[in-house]
MIBARO-246652 format. One record per residue (C-alpha): residue number from 1; chain; x, y, z. Coordinates in steps of 0.5 Angstrom, whole numbers, plus 2048, in hexadecimal, padded with zeros to 3 digits. Layout:
N
> NUM|A|X|Y|Z $
...
//
This chain:
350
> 1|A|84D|7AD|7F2 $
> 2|A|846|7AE|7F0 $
> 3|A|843|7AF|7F6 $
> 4|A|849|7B4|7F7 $
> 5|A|848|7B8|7F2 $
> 6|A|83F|7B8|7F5 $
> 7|A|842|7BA|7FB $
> 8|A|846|7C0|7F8 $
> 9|A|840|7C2|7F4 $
> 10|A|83C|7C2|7FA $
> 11|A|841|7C7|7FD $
> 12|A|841|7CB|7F8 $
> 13|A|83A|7CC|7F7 $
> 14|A|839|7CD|7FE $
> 15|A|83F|7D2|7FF $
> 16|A|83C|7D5|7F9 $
> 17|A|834|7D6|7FD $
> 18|A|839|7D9|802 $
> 19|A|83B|7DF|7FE $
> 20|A|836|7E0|7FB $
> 21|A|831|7E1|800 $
> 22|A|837|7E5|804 $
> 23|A|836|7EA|7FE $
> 24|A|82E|7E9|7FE $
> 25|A|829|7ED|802 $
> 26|A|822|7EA|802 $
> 27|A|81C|7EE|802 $
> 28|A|816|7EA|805 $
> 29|A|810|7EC|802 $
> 30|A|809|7EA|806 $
> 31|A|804|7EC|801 $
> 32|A|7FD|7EA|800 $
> 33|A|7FE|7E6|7F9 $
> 34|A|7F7|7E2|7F9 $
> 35|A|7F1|7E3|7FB $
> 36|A|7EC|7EA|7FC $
> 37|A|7F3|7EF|7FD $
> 38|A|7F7|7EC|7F8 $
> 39|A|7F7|7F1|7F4 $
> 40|A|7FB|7F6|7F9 $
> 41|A|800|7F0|7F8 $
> 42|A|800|7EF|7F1 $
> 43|A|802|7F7|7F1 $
> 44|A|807|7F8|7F6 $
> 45|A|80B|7F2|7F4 $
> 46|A|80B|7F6|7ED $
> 47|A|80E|7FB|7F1 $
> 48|A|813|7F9|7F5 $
> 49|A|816|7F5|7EF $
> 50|A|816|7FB|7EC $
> 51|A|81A|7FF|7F1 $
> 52|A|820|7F9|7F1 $
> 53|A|820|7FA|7E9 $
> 54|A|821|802|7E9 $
> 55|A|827|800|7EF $
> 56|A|82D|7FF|7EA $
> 57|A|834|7FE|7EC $
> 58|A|832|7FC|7F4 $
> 59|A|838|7F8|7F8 $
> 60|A|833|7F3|7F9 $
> 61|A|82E|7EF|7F6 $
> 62|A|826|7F0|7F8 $
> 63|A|821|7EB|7F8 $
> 64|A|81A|7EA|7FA $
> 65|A|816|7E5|7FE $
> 66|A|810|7E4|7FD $
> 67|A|80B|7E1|802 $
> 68|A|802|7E0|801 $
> 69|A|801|7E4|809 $
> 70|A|7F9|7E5|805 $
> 71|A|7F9|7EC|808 $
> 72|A|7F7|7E7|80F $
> 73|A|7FB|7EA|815 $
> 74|A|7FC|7E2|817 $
> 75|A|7FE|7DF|811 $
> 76|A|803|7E5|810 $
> 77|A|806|7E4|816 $
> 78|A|807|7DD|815 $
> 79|A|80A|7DF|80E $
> 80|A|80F|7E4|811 $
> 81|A|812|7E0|816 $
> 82|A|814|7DB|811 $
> 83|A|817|7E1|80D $
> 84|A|81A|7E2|813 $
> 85|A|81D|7DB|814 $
> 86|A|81D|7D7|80F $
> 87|A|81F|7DC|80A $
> 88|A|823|7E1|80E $
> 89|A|820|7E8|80B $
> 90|A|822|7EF|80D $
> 91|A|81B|7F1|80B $
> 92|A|814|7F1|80C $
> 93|A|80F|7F4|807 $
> 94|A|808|7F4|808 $
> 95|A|802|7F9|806 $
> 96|A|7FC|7FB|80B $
> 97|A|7FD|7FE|813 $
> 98|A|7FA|7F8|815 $
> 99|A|7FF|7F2|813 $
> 100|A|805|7F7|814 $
> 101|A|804|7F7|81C $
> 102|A|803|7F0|81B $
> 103|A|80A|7EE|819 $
> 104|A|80D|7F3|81C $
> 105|A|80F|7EF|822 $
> 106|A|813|7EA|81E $
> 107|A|816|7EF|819 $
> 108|A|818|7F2|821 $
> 109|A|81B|7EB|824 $
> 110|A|81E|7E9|81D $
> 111|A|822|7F0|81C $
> 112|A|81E|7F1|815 $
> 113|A|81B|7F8|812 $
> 114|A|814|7F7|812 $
> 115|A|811|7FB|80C $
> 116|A|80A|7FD|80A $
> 117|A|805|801|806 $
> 118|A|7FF|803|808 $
> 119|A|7FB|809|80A $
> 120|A|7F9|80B|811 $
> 121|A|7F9|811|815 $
> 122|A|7FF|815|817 $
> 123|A|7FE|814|81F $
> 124|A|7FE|80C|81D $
> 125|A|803|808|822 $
> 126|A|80B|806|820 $
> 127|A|80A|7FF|81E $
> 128|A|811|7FD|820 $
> 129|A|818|7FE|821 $
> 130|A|81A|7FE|81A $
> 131|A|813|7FF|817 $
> 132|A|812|804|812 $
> 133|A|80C|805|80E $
> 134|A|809|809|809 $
> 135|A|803|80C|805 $
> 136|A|7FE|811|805 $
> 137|A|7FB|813|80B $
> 138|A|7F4|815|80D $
> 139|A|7F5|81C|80F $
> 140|A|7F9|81D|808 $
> 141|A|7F3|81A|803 $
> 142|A|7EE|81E|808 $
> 143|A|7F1|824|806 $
> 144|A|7F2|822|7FE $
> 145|A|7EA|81F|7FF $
> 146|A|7E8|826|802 $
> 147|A|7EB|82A|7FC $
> 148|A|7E8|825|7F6 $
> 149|A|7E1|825|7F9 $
> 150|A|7E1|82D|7FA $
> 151|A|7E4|82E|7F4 $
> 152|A|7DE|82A|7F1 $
> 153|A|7D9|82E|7F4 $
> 154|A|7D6|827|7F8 $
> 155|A|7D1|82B|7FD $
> 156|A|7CF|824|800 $
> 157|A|7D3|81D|801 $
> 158|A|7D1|817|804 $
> 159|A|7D7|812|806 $
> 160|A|7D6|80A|806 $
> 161|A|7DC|807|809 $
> 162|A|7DD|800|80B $
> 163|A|7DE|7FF|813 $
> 164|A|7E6|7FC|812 $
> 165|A|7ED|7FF|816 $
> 166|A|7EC|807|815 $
> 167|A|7E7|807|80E $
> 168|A|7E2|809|812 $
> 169|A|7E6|80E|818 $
> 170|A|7E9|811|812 $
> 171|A|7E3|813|80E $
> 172|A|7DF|816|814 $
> 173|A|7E5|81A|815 $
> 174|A|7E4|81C|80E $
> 175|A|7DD|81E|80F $
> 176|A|7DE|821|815 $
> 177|A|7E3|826|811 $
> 178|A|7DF|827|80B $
> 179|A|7D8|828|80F $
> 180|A|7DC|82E|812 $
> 181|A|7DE|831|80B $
> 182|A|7D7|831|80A $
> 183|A|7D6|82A|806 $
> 184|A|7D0|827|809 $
> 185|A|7D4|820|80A $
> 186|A|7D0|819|80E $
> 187|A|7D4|812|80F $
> 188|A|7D1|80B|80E $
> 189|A|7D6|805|810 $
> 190|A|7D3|7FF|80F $
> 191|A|7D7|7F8|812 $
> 192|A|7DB|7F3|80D $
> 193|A|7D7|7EE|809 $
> 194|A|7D1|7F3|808 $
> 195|A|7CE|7F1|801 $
> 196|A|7C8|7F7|800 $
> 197|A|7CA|7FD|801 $
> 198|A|7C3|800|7FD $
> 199|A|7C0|802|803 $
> 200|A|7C6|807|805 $
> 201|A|7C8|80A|7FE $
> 202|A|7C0|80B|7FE $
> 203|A|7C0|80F|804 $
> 204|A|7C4|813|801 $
> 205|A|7C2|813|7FA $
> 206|A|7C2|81B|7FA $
> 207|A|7C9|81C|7FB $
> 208|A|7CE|820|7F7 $
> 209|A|7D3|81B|7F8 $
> 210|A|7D5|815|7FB $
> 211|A|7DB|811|7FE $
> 212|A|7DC|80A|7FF $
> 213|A|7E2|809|804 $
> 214|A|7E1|801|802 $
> 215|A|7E6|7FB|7FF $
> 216|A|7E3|7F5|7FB $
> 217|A|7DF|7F1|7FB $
> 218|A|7DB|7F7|7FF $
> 219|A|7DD|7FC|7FA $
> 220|A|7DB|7F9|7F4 $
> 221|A|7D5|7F7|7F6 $
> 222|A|7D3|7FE|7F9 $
> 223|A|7D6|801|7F3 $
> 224|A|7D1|7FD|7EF $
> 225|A|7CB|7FE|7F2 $
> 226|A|7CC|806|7F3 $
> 227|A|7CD|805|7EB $
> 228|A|7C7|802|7EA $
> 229|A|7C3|807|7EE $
> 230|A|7C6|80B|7E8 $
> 231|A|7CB|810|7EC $
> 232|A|7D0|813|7E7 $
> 233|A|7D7|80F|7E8 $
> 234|A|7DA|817|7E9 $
> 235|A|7D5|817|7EF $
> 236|A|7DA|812|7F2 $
> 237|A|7DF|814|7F7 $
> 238|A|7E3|810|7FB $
> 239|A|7E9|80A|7FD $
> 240|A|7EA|803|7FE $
> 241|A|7E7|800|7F7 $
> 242|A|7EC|802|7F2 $
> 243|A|7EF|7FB|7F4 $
> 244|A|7ED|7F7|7EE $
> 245|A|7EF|7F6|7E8 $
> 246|A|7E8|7F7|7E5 $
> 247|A|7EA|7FE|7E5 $
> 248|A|7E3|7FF|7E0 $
> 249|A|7DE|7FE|7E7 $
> 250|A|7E2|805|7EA $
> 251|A|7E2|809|7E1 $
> 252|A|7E0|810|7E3 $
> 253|A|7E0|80F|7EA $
> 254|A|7E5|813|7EE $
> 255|A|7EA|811|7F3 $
> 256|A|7EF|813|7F8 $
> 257|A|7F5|80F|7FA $
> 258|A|7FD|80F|7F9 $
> 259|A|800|812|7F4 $
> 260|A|802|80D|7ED $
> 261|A|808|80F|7ED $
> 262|A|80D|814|7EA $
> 263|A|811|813|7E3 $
> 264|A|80C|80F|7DF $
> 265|A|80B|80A|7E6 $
> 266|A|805|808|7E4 $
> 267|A|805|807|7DC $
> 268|A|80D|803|7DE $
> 269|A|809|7FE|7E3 $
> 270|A|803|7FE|7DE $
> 271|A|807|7FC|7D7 $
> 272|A|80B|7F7|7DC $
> 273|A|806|7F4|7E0 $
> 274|A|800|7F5|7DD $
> 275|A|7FD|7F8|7E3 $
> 276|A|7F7|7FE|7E2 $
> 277|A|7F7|7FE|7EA $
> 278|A|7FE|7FF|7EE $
> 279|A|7FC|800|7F5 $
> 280|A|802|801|7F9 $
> 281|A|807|800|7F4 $
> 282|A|80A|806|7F4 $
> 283|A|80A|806|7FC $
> 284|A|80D|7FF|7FB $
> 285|A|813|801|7F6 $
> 286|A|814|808|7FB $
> 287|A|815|802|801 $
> 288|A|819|7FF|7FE $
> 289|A|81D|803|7FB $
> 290|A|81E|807|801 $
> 291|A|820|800|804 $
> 292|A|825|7FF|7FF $
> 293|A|829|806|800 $
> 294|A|82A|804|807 $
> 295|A|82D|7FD|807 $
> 296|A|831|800|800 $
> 297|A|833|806|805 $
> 298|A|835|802|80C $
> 299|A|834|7FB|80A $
> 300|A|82F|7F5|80D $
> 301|A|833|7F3|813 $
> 302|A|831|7F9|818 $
> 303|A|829|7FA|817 $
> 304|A|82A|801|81C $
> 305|A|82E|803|817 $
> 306|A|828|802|811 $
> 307|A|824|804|816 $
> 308|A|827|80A|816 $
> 309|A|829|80C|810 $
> 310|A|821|80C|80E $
> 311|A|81F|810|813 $
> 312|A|825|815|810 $
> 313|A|822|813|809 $
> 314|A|81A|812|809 $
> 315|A|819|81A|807 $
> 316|A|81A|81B|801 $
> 317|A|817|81B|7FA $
> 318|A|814|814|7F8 $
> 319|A|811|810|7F3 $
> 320|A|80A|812|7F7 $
> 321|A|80C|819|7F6 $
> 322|A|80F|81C|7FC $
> 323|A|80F|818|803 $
> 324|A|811|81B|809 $
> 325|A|812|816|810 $
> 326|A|80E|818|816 $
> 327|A|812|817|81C $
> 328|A|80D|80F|81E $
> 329|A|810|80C|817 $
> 330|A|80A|80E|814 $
> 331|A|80D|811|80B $
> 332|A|807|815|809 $
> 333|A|808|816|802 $
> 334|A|802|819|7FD $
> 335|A|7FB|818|7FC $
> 336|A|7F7|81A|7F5 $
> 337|A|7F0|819|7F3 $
> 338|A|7EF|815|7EB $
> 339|A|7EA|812|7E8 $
> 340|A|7EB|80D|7E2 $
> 341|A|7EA|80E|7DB $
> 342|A|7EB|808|7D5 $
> 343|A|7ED|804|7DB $
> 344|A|7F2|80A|7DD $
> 345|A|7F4|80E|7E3 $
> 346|A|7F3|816|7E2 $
> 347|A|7F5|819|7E8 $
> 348|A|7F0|820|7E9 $
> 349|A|7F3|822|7F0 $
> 350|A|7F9|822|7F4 $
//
């Protein structure tokens, strides 16, 4: 009789799994959550958590899967396959263009949609077959970039980028238009694990301004020393170093991402989180609200369907302002420059 009512308890249970995850669609999240980029993790899960509690009432249930890719192209490939198998998600999130093409192929052959934040130019290659990704793109934070240094009056800049993906093509491009706008403009792209950037930023001690197009620890450093050459912080322009938590190292300094969110986005993850830096968190909230509608709209057994539906969807008003998809996959949403004052941001251009 004992043994009996085990093997009924047993059955119940399993058949109770079962229902479950028939209701239950997984999210896989493939995120930097240790080591020098965990700060994009950290901040996108804040974001993606978000967006499921903001869907109400929904025919399924939403949960998400988290996995350590360290932002390593092999280490998250190795993570989204044992998404894909063992725990049978319909979604991939990712961050960066990198590890979004990385993983794409197995989002292809599993039949999962494969997400990612990050930024790149408009003409980047589609990352797959059911690959979406989003972001500020590079023509769009150039034309805000040339606005805002216009606007304050800098006659002479010199660009400090480190030589990763598209820091430093995007940047020249950058020079390339501002030295034709009359902004004498000069780019200096040094290689990962540079430690002394003195005789750089000497060089160009004359300057009105500087950018530095850079990601810790390069950037931190860079930033250091240019303060202890005694540049003004309001001198200091630029992308990629806004990544930390210490948000004291970039006071006054002026930066140029996505937007923070609408709706007193950035105060909610702030207050709940206690997260000062938020990159890419309203990126990842608008994916995977976007990916929530679909499956809510057409269901998670036919991905061409969902596929479908954020093709038809993806333009639209977001919680990074207003996104508009481009026929490679790619959703370009709003850019702005900030600064931080009192370990907040203050946006001074969009």
């Amino acid at each position: 009789m004992k043994k009996l009512l085990i093997s009924l308890c047993a059955a119940l249970a399993i058949a109770g799994c079962g229902k479950e995850d028939e209701n239950t669609i997984k999210i896989g999240a493939v995120l930097p959550m240790t080591g020098p980029n965990a700060a994009f993790g950290i901040a996108m899960r804040a974001g993606m958590e978000t967006a499921i509690e903001d869907k109400t009432n929904t025919k399924y249930k939403y949960k998400i899967i988290y996995e350590d890719g360290q932002q390593l192209a092999a280490k998250s490939v190795s993570a989204a396959q044992k998404l894909a198998s063992a725990d049978r998600v319909k979604v991939f999130v990712s961050t960066t263009t990198g590890v979004g093409h990385a993983i794409a192929p197995v989002a292809d052959n599993a039949n999962v949609l494969n997400l990612n934040a990050t930024f790149d130019t408009e003409s980047v290659e589609p990352m797959g077959k059911y690959s979406f990704f989003q972001g500020a793109s590079i023509e769009t934070r150039n034309e805000i970039s040339i606005r805002a240094l216009q606007k304050n009056k800098v006659k002479s800049m010199a660009i400090i980028a480190v030589n990763v993906g598209i820091s430093c093509p995007g940047v020249t491009a950058l020079a390339e238009q501002l030295n034709k706008t009359g902004i004498k403009t000069t780019v200096d792209c040094f290689n990962p694990g540079e430690r002394d950037f003195k005789f750089v930023a000497d060089k160009y001690k004359n300057v009105d301004a500087y950018y530095v197009s850079a990601f810790p620890p390069e950037s931190e450093i860079l930033l250091r020393q240019l303060y202890a050459m005694g540049v003004d912080r309001n001198r200091i322009y630029g992308s990629g170093f806004d990544f930390g938590q210490d948000t004291e190292l970039f006071q006054g300094v002026n930066v140029i991402a996505e937007t923070l969110g609408r709706e007193g986005f950035f105060n909610r993850i702030h207050e709940k989180y206690n997260l000062k830096n938020q990159k890419f968190a309203s990126v990842a909230y608008d994916l995977v609200s976007l990916a929530i509608d679909a499956f809510e709209a057409v269901g998670p057994d036919n991905m061409d369907a969902v596929y479908d539906y954020i093709r038809q969807h993806a333009t639209r008003e977001c919680m990074s302002g207003t996104c508009k998809l481009l026929p490679n996959g790619f959703i370009v949403n709003e850019a702005e420059w900030r600064t931080y004052k009192d370990g907040k941001p203050v946006v001074f251009e969009k």
